[in-house]
C-alpha positions in Angstrom: 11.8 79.3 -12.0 15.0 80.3 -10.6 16.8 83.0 -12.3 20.3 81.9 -13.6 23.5 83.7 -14.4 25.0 84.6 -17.4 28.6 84.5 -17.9 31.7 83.5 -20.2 32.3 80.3 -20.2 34.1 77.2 -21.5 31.8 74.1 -22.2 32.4 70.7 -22.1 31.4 68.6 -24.6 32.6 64.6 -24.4 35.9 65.5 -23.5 36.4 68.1 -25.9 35.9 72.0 -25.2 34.3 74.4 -26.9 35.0 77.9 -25.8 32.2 79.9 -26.3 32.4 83.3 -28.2 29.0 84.5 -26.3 27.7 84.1 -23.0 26.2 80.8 -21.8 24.5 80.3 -18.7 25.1 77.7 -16.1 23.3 74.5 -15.9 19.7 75.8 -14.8 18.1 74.4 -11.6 15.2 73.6 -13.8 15.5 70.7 -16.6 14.2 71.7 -19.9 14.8 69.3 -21.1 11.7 67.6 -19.4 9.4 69.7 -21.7 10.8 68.2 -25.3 8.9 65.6 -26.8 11.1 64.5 -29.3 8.4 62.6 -31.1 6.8 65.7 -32.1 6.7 66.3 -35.9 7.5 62.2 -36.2 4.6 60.9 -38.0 2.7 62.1 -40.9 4.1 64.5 -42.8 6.3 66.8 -39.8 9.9 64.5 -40.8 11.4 64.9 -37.5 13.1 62.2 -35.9 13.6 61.0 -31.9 16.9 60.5 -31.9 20.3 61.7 -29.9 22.0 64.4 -31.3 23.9 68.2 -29.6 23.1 71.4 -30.6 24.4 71.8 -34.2 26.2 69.1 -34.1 27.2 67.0 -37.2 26.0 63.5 -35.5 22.0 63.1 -35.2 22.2 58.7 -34.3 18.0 57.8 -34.2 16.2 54.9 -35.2 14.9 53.5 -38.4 11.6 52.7 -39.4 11.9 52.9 -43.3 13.7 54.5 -46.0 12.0 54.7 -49.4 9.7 57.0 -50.5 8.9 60.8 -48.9 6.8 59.7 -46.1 10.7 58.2 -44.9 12.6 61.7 -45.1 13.6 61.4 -41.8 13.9 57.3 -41.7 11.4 57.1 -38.7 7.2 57.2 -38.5 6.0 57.0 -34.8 3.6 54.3 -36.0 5.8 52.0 -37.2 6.3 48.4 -34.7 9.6 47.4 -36.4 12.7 49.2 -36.2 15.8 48.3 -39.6 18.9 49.9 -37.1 20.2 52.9 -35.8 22.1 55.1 -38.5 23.9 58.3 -37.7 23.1 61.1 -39.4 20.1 62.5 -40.1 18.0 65.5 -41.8 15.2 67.5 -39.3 11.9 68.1 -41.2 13.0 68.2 -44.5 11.1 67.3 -47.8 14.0 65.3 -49.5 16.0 61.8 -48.9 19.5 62.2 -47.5 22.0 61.7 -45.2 21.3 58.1 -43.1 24.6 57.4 -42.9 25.8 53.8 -40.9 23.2 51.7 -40.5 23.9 49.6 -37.2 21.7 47.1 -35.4 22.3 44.5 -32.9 21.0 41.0 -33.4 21.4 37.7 -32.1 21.1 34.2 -33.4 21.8 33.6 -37.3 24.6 35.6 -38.6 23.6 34.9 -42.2 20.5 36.0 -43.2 18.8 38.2 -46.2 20.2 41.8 -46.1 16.6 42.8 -44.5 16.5 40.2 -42.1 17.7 41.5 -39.3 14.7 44.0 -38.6 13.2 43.5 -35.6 9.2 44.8 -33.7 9.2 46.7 -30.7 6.9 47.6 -28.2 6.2 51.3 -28.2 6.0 51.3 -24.1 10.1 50.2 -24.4 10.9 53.4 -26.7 11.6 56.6 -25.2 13.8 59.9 -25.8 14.9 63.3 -24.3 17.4 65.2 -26.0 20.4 63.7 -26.4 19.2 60.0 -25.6 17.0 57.6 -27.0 16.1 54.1 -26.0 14.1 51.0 -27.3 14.2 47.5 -26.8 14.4 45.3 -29.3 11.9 42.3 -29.1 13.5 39.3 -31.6 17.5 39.8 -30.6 16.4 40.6 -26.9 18.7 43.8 -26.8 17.9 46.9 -25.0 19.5 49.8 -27.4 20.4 53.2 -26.4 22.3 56.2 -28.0 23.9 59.1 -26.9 26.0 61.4 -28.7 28.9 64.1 -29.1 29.0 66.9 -31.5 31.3 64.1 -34.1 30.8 61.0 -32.4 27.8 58.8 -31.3 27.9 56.2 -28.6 26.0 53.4 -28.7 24.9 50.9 -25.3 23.2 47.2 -26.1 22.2 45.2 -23.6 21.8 41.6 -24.3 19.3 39.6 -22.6 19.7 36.7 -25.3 23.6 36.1 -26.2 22.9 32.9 -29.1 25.7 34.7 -31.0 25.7 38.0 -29.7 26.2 40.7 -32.9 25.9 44.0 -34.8 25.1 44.2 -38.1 27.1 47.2 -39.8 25.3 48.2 -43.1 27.2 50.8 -45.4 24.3 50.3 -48.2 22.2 51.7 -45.9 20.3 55.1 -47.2 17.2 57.0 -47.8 16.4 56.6 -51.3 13.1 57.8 -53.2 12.7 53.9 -54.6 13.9 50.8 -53.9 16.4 51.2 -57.3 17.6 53.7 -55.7 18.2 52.5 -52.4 20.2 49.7 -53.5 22.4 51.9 -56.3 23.0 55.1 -54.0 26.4 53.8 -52.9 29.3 54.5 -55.2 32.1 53.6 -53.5 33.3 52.0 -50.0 36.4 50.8 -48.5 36.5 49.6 -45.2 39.4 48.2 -42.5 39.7 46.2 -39.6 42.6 48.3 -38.0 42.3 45.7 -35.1 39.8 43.0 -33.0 37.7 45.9 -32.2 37.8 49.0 -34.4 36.7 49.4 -37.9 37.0 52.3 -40.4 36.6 53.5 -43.8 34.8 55.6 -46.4 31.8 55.8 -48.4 30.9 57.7 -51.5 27.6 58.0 -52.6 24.6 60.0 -54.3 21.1 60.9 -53.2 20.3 64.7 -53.0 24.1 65.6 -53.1 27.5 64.0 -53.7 28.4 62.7 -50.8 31.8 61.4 -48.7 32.1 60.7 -45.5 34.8 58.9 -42.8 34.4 57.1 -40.5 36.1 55.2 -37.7 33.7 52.1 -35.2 35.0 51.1 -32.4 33.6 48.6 -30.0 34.5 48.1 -26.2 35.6 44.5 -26.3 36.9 42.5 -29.0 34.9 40.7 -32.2 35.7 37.4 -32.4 33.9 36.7 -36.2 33.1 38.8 -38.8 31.3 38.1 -41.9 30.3 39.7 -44.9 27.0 39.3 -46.4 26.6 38.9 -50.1 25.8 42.3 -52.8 23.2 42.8 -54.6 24.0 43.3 -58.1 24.0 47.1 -58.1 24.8 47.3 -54.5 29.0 48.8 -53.7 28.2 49.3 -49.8 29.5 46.2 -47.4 27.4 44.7 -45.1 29.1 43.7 -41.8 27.9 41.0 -39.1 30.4 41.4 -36.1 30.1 38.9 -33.2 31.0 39.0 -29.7 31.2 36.0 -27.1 28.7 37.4 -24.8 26.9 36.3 -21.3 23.0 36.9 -21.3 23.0 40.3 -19.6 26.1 41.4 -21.1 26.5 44.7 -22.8 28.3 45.9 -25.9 29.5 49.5 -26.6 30.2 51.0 -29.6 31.2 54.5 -30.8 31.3 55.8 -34.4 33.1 58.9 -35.5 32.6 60.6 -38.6 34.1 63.0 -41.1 34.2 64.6 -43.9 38.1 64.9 -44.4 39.3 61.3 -43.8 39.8 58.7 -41.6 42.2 60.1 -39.8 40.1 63.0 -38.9 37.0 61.3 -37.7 40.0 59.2 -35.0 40.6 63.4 -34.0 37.2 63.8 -33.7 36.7 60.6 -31.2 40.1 61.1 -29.4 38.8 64.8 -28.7 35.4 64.1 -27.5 34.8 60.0 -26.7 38.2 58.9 -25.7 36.6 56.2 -23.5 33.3 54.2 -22.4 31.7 56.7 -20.6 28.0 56.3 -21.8 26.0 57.4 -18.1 28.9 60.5 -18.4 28.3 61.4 -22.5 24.6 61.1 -21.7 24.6 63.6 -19.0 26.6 65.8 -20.9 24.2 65.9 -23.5 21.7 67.0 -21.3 23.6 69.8 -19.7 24.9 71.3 -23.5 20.9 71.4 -24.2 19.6 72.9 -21.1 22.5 75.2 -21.6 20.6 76.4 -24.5 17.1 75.7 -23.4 17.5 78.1 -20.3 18.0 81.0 -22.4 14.4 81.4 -22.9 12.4 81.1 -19.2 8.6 80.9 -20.1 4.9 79.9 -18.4 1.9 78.3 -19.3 0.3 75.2 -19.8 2.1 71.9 -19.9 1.2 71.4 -23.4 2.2 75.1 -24.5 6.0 74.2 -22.5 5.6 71.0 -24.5 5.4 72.9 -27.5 7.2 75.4 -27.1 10.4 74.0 -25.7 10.0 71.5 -28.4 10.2 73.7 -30.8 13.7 75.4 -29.4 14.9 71.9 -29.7 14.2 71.5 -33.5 15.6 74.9 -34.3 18.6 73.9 -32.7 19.7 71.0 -34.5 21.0 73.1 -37.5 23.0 74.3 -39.3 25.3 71.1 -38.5 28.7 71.4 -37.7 30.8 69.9 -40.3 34.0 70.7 -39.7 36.4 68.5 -37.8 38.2 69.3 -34.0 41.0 71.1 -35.8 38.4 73.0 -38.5 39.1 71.1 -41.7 36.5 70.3 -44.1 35.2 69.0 -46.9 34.5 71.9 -49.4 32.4 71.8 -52.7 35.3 71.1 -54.5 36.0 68.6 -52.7 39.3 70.1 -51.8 40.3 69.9 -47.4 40.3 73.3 -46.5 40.0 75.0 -42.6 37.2 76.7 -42.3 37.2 80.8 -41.7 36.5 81.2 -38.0 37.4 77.3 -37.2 33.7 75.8 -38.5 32.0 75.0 -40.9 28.7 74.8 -40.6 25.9 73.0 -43.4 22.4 71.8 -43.7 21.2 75.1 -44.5 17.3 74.8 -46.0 17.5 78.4 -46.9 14.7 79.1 -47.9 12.6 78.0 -45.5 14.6 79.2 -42.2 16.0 82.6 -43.9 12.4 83.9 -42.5 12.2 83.2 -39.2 14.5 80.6 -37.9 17.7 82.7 -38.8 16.2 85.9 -37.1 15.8 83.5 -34.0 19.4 82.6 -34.4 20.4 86.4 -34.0 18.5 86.9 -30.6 18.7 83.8 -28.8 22.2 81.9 -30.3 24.4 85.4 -31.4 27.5 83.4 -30.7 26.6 81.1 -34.1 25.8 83.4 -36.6 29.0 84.8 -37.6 30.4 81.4 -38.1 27.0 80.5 -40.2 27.7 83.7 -42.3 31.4 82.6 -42.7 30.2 78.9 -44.0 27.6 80.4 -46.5 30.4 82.8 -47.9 33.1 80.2 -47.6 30.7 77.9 -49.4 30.1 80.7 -51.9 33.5 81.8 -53.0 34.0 77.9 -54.2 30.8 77.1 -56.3 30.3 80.8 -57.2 26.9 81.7 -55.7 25.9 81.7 -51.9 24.3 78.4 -51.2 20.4 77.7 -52.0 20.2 74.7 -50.3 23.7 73.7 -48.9 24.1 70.5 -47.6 27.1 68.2 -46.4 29.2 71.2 -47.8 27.7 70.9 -51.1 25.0 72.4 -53.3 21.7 70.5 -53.9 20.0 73.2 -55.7 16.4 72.5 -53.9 13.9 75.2 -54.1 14.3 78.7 -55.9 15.9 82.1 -55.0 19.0 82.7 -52.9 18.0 83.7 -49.6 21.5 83.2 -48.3 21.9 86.6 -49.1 18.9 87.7 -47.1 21.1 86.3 -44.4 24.0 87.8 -44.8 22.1 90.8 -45.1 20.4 90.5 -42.2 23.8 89.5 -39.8 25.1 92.6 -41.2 22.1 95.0 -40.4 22.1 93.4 -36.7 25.6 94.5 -36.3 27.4 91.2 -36.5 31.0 91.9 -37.0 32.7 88.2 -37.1 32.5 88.5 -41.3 34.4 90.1 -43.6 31.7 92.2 -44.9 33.6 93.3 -47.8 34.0 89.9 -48.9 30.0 89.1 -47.9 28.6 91.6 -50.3 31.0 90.1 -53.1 29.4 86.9 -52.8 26.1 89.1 -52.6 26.8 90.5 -55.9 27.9 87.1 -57.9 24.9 85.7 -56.2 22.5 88.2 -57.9 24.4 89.4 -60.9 26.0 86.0 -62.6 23.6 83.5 -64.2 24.7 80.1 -62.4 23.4 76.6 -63.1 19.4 76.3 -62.4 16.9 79.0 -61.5 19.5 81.5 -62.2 19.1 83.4 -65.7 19.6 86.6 -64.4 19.4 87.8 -68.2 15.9 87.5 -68.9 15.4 88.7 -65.5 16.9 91.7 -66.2 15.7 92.1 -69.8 12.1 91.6 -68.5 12.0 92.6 -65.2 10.4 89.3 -64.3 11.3 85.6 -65.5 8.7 85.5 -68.3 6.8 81.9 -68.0 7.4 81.3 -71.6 11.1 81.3 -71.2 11.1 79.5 -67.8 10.8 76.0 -67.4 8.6 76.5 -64.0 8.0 78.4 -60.8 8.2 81.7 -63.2 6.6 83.8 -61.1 7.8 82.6 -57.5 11.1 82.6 -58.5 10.7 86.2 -59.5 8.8 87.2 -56.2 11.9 85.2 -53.9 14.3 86.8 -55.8 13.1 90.6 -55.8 13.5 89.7 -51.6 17.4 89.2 -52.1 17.2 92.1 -54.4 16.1 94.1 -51.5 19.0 92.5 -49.0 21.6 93.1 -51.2 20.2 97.1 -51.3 20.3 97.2 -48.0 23.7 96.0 -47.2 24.8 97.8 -50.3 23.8 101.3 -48.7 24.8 100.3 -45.1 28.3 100.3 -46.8 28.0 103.1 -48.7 27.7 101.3 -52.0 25.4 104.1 -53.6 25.6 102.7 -57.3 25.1 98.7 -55.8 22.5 100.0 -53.7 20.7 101.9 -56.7 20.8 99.0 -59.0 19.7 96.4 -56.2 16.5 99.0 -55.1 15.7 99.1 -58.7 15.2 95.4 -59.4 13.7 95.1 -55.7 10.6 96.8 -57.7 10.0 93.9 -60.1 7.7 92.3 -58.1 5.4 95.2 -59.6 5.8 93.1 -63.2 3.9 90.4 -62.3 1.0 92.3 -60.5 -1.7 92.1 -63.0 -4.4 94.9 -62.3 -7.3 93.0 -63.5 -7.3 89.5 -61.7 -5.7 91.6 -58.6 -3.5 88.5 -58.3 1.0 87.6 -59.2 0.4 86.2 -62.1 2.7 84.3 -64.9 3.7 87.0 -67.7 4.9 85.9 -71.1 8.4 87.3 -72.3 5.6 89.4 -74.8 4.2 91.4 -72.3 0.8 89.2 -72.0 -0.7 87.0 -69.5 -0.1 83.6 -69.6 -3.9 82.4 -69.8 -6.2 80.6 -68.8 -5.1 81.5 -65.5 -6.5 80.0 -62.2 -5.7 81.8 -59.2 -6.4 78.6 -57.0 -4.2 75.9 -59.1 -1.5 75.2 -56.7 2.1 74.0 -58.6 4.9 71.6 -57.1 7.9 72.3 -59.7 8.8 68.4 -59.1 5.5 67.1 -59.5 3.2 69.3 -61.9 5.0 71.9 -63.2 3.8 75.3 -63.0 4.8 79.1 -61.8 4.7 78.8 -58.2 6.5 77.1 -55.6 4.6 74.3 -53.6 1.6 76.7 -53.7 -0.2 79.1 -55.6 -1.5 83.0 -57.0 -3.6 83.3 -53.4 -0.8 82.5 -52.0 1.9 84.0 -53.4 0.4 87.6 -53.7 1.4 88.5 -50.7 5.1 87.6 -51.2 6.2 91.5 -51.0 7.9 91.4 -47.1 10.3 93.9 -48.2 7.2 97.0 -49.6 4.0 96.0 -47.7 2.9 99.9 -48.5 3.7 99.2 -52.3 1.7 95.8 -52.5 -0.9 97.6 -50.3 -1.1 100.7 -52.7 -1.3 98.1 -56.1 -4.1 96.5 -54.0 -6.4 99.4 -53.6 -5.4 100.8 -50.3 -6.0 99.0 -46.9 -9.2 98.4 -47.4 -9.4 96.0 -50.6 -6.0 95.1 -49.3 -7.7 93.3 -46.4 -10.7 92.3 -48.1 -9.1 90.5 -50.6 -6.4 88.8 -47.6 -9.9 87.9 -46.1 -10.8 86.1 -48.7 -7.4 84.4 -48.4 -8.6 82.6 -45.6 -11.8 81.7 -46.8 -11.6 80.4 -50.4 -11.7 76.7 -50.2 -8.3 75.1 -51.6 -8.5 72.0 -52.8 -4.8 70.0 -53.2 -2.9 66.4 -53.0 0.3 68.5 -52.8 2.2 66.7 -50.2 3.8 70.1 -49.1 0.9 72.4 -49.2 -0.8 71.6 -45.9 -1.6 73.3 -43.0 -4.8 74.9 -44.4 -7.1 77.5 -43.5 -9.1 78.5 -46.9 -5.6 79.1 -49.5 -3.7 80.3 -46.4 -1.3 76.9 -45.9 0.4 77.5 -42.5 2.4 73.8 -43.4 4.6 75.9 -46.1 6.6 79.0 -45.8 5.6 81.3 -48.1 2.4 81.5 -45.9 4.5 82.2 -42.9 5.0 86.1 -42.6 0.9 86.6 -44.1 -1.4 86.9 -40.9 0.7 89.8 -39.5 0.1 91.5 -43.0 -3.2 92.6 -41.5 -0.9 94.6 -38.8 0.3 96.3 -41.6 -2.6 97.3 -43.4 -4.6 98.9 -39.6 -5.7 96.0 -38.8 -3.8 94.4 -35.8 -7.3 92.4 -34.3 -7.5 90.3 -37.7 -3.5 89.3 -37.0 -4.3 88.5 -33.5 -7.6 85.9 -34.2 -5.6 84.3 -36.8 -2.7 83.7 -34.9 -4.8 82.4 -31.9 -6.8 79.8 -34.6 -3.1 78.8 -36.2 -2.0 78.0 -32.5 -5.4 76.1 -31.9 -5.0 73.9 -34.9 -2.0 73.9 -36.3 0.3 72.8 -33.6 -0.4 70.2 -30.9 1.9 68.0 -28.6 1.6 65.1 -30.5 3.6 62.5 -33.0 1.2 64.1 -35.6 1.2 67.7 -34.0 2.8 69.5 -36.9 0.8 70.4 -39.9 4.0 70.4 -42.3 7.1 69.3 -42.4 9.3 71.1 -39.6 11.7 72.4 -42.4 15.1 72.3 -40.3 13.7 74.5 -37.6 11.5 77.1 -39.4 7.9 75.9 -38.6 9.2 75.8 -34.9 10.9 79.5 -35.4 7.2 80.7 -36.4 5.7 79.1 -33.4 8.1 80.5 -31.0 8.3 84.0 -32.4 4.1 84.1 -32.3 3.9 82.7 -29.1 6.1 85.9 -27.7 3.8 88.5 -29.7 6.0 89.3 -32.9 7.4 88.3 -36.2 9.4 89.3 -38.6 8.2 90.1 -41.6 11.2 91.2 -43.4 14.2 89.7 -41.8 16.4 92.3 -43.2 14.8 95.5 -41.5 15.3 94.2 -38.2 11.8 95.0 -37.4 9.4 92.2 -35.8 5.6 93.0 -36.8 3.4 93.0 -33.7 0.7 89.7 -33.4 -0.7 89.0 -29.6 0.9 86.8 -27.5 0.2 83.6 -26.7 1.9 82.9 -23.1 1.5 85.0 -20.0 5.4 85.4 -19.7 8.5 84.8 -21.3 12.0 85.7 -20.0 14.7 86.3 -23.0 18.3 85.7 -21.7 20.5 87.8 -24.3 24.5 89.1 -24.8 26.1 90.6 -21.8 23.9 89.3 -19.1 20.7 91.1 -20.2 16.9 90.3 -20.5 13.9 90.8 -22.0 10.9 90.1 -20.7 7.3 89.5 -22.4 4.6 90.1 -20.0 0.8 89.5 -21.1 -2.0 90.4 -18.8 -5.1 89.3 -18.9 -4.3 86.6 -21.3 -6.8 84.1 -21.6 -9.2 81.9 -24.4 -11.0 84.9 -24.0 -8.7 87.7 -23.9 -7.0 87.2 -27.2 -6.7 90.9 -28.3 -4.0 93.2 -27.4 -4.9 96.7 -26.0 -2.3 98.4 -25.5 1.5 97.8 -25.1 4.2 99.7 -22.9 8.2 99.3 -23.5 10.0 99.8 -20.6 6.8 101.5 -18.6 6.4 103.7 -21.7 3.3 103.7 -24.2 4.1 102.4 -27.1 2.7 102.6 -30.1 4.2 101.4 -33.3 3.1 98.4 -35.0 6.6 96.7 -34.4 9.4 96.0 -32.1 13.5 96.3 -33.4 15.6 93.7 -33.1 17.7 96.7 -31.3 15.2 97.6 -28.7 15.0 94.1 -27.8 18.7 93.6 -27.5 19.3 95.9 -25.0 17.0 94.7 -22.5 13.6 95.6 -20.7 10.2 94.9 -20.4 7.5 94.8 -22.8 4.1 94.3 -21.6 1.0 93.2 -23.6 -2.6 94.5 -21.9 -4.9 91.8 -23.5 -8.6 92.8 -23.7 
């Protein structure tokens, strides 16, 4: 591959620019693109979908399959044959309903129909997508569809081979709903306006995961001639739209559609900025450019599936945290007050506690330039509901899952050296976060009274919530003492010891303690819980599990263990204990080790830890066997907004980190015979393995720089400056 140059630089984007705060490197010779499939993760359970969409950007406009029930999180399952409409926004991998905003679709033929009558089959040889660009063609209207987008705006191409009253259906109902009740109540408010023959806008309000407003302004490239609304149902608020065209067979249609949280009038900023015209061949290749721009940052070999896979999963992590904020940096905030965001963006769609492990670590190597202004958001975010955001989302707070592992990455941006924060003002929102009891999973009263949440004073997930919480106990002790905060960083490193509480010395295993002092009994260690479905202490998972959630004090869990040697017998067993489950989210499975859920994520390198670095290296080698494959059903979980992928490309490379915080990546094997890191100020870092092969899956030796090295991890600081590390497989 041709080496590229690293350099300042100002990016196009539609016709906006972004100048970029880190260096980017010029269009590569090679197209990365080429090696996404972005049907990966698109059936069963991974939640991805194939649509366009830039890096970060707040616009993600891709097909529709379905939207009620979990199996449609993402609106789109590869097998489907019939497509409802494009809509524009859209979550990546998730376990929850959201977002879907706009549903469009272009039809022909009778403009009145019933308000899911306008679906159409297609023939899977017709669809096809590379970032930035999907296409399909439609079989009942005749229309070939394609999308492209800008970081606000998408822009839409139909090509009509039928024109028997040539039209696009606008559908502000339109959303993913768990039931059909739902689906047809989400919508609270809309108001829309023709502003002229050709350009509609308005606002919607409605309520799924979180409150939700957004603007928008739809503009077509040549006039409508008819427009007719279709009746509500009787619960329904959202309009439904059939705009016709007078069209010749052949003839295309263009439309673009900006959005916003602010107002109207800032989604017309956003297009005027980046899609003042018509320019879809343009847009497109711009697309492409903005993600090989990112792709090229990371030059690796090997097979065409392993490029498939890997590149594919750069891709996913890329596509959030969105980019809320508007062209001039006003938002939406979770007051629902228009504020400008600290730093000029505002970034959401942050599934904390899945990406805090691996996918924000990736973010500090690979995309520096980003993470100040996602530390900013999370702060910003914080200072308004009183908490750094669990799960934040569209600028708002959804409250999904347990902990608050935004302060793991503060914590983390701060121990890397990131400067772009006021740090003083990022350890405040630490401290509220940790100290002041907040609506949901929050009583930080019986967690101190107890040191644990007792399970009979907890209404579930009792002993993961204490385990995810002793983490950001830990963070906030570390950024504490970084600053000198020796009282902070005392009381932090104290409660960072709960996780001791919970350890019962008989069973060996976490397990749920009363507010009494007793064991919550009877007690089975292979019960898995799902807070939403069946109750229980853990978190989509169970005691096997969740035993090994100590990332901060491996030594300490090893010690309560029995030393390294029951340590790893008993993490054998991990892997070999049958688990039996219909829990949607715990999948992935090797024995009770369930690579499709994040709490499993940081446990194979565990072995590492405890001496023994061969175990690490088989299991990693059998979870890249099985696990991940280039294929519509390749993922075994859901892609979780980029942290499934994080693992894989982290693991592929030779290292992972463990504990975010400490900056240190615990050593696997790699998986690849090279990788070449592009990093800050025109350095790299290369990952050489030799003698890779099916065979050769252990790691002899490794040398940093030509040196022998010997420690069982790498720092995020050695890496940063540069060099050559070097694997000698055996």
């Amino acid at each position: 591959m041709k080496k590229t140059t690293l350099l300042f630089c100002t990016l196009a984007a539609g016709s906006a620019l972004f100048n970029c705060s880190a260096p980017q490197q010029e269009t590569a010779a090679t197209d990365y693109t080429q090696y996404v499939n972005t049907f990966i993760g698109a059936a069963d359970n991974g939640h991805t979908f194939p649509g366009a969409c830039r890096p970060f950007g707040m616009i993600q406009t891709s097909p529709v399959t379905g939207a009620v029930g979990w199996r449609y999180c993402s609106e789109y399952v590869y097998e489907d044959s019939v497509i409802w409409g494009f809509t524009q926004t859209h979550l990546n991998g998730t376990g929850c309903m959201d977002l879907g905003d706009i549903l469009v679709m272009p039809v022909t033929g009778n403009r009145h129909r019933a308000w899911d009558g306008y679906r159409s089959s297609f023939q899977k040889n017709s669809e096809s997508a590379t970032p930035g660009y999907y296409t399909v063609t439609l079989d009942e209207p005749g229309v070939k569809a394609e999308l492209t987008a800008t970081l606000h705006t998408a822009l839409h191409r139909y090509t009509y081979n039928k024109a028997d009253s040539a039209s696009v259906l606008i559908d502000l109902q339109h959303g993913p709903a768990w039931n059909e009740k739902q689906y047809h109540s989400q919508v609270k408010a809309c108001d829309v306006k023709w502003e002229n023959d050709s350009t509609l806008s308005g606002h919607v309000r409605n309520s799924v995961w979180v409150d939700q407003d957004y603007f928008f302004t739809l503009q077509f490239n040549r006039p409508v001639i008819s427009a007719v609304d279709l009746p509500m149902g009787e619960t329904e608020k959202g309009r439904r739209i059939v705009a016709t065209f007078d069209l010749q067979p052949g003839e295309e249609v263009l439309m673009k559609i900006a959005m916003s949280t602010t107002g109207v009038e800032g989604a017309k900023a956003n297009m005027a900025a980046e899609q003042p015209g018509w320019d879809f061949e343009g847009t497109r290749k711009q697309a492409k450019d903005e993600w090989n721009s990112y792709l090229s940052r990371i030059e690796m070999e090997g097979t065409p599936d392993e490029m498939t896979n890997f590149y594919t999963c750069f891709y996913h992590a890329l596509i959030q945290p969105n980019e809320i904020s508007d062209v001039d940096g006003k938002y939406r905030n979770a007051a629902d007050s228009i504020v400008t965001a600290t730093g000029g963006k505002f970034y959401s769609t942050f599934s904390l506690w899945d990406t805090y492990r691996a996918a924000h670590p990736f973010y500090t190597m690979i995309v520096p330039e980003r993470v100040d202004g996602f530390v900013n958001s999370l702060i910003d975010q914080a200072e308004v509901q009183g908490f750094l955001p669990i799960w934040g989302l569209w600028g708002k707070e959804n409250y999904c899952m347990i902990a608050n592992h935004g302060v793991s990455v503060v914590a983390e941006a701060y121990a890397k050296g990131f400067k772009g924060f006021d740090a003083e003002r990022a350890f405040q929102a630490i401290k509220q976060t940790q100290t002041v009891s907040h609506k949901l999973k929050s009583n930080w009263e019986d967690y101190m009274k107890y040191g644990y949440f007792p399970t009979d004073l907890t209404a579930a997930e009792s002993v993961s919530s204490t385990l995810e919480s002793v983490y950001d106990d830990y963070a906030a002790a570390d950024m504490a003492r970084r600053m000198g905060k020796t009282e902070d960083a005392a009381y932090f490193s104290k409660r960072a010891d709960f996780y001791k509480n919970l350890f019962d010395p008989t069973t060996k295993f976490m397990r749920p303690r009363k507010s009494d002092g007793t064991w919550k009994s009877p007690f089975d260690p292979t019960q898995a819980a799902h807070a939403e479905s069946n109750g229980g202490d853990y978190t989509e998972g169970n005691a096997w599990q969740y035993t090994w959630h100590v990332q901060h004090d491996v030594p300490g869990l090893i010690a309560l263990l029995g030393g390294e040697e029951a340590f790893t017998n008993k993490l054998d067993s991990l892997f070999t204990v049958e688990l039996r489950t219909q829990l949607a989210d715990v999948t992935g499975l090797i024995g009770n080790y369930a690579h499709g859920n994040e709490p499993s994520h940081h446990v194979t390198y565990l072995y590492t830890l405890a001496g023994k670095p061969e175990r690490t290296q088989e299991l990693i080698r059998q979870i890249f066997d099985t696990q991940y494959r280039p294929a519509p059903d390749g993922l075994c979980g859901n892609d979780d907004c980029g942290q499934m992928s994080a693992w894989y490309m982290f693991s592929a490379m030779g290292f992972y980190p463990v504990n975010p915080v400490s900056g240190e990546y615990v050593f696997g094997a790699p998986q690849m015979p090279k990788f070449v890191l592009h990093l800050q100020d025109g350095k790299t870092f290369t990952v050489l393995a030799e003698g890779l092969s099916k065979e050769h899956k252990y790691v002899e030796s490794i040398t940093l720089n030509g040196e022998p090295y010997t420690k069982n991890y790498i720092t995020h600081e050695d890496i940063m400056k540069g060099g050559t590390l070097v694997y000698k497989m055996k």
